[in-house]
N, C-alpha and C positions, 0 to 999 in steps of 0.2 A: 576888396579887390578892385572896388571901383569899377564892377559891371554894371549895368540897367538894363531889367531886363522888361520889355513892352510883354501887355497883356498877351500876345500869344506866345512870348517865349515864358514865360511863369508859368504858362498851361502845360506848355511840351515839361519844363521844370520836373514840374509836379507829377506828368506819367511817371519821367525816371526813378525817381524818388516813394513812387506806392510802396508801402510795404506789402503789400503781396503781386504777384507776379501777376501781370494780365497781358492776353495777347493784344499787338496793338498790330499795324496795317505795315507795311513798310514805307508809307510817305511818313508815319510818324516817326519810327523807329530813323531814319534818313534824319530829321528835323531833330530829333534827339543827339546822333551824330555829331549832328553840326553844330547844334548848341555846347556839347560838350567839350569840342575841340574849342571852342571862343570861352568858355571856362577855364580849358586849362592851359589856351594861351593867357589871358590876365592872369592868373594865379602866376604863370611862369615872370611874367613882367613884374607883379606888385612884390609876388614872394610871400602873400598873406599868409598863407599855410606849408606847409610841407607839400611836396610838390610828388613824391611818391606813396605818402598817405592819401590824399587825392584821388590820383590815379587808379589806387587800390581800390578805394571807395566808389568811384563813378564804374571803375572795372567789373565790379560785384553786378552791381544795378545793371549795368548796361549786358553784362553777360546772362542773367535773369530774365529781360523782356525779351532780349534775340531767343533763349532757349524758351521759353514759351513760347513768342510768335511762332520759333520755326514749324510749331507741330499742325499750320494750319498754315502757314505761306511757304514752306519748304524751302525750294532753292535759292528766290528774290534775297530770302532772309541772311545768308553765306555771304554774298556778295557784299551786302551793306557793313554784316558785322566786321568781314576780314579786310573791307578798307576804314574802320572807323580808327581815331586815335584812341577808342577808348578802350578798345580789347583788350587782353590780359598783356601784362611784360612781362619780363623775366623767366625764369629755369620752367613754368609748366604752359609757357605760351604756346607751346608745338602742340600738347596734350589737348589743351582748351580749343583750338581750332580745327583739330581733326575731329574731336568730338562735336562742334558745332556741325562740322561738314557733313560726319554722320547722321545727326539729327536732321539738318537741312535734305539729305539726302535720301530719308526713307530707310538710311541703316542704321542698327543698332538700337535703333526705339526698344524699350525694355528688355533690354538685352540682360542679363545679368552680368558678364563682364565691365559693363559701363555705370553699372551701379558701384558694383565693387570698388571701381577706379577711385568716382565722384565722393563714397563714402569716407575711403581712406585718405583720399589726398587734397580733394579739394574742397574739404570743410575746416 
């Protein structure tokens, strides 16, 4: 792609990318944002990869540390994810962000309707 990325961007890198979820703070979750969006502008420019497998992939990641953080920074967390470019696209974007809201918002935490959703649709 032709990115370089300085020792604190590898760092942030590296949150997105844990394989297991951990809550992070929203300066990081911001900083992950940002990086992502300058990922998938060079991807856009070089064209290295598929430009909506990508998407999919950083969407996954980045929808995992928002829905973890949110259960301990709640609202901050909404704001960050629903301006990030990383969020979900396409046909279950409306789903995914009302669910974030809910989370972010103190509703639907173990709900069993929002399990059911996540179970069926978005695995």
């Amino acid at each position: 792609m032709g990115l370089a990325l300085d020792k604190q961007g590898q760092d942030i890198w590296r949150k997105l990318q844990l394989a297991h979820p951990v809550a992070l703070e929203p300066q990081e979750l911001q900083a992950i944002s940002d990086l992502g969006a300058h990922v998938l502008e060079a991807n856009r420019q070089s064209a290295y990869v598929s430009h909506p497998a990508l998407h999919a992939l950083l969407a996954r990641r980045w929808w995992s540390r928002c829905r973890q953080s949110s259960m301990i920074h709640d609202k901050s967390v909404f704001g960050i994810y629903h301006r990030s470019p990383l969020k979900w696209q396409g046909p279950l974007r409306y789903a995914h962000e009302l669910r974030m809201y809910s989370l972010c918002h103190g509703v639907g935490r173990n709900v069993s309707l929002w399990w059911t959703i996540e179970r069926n649709f978005f695995r």
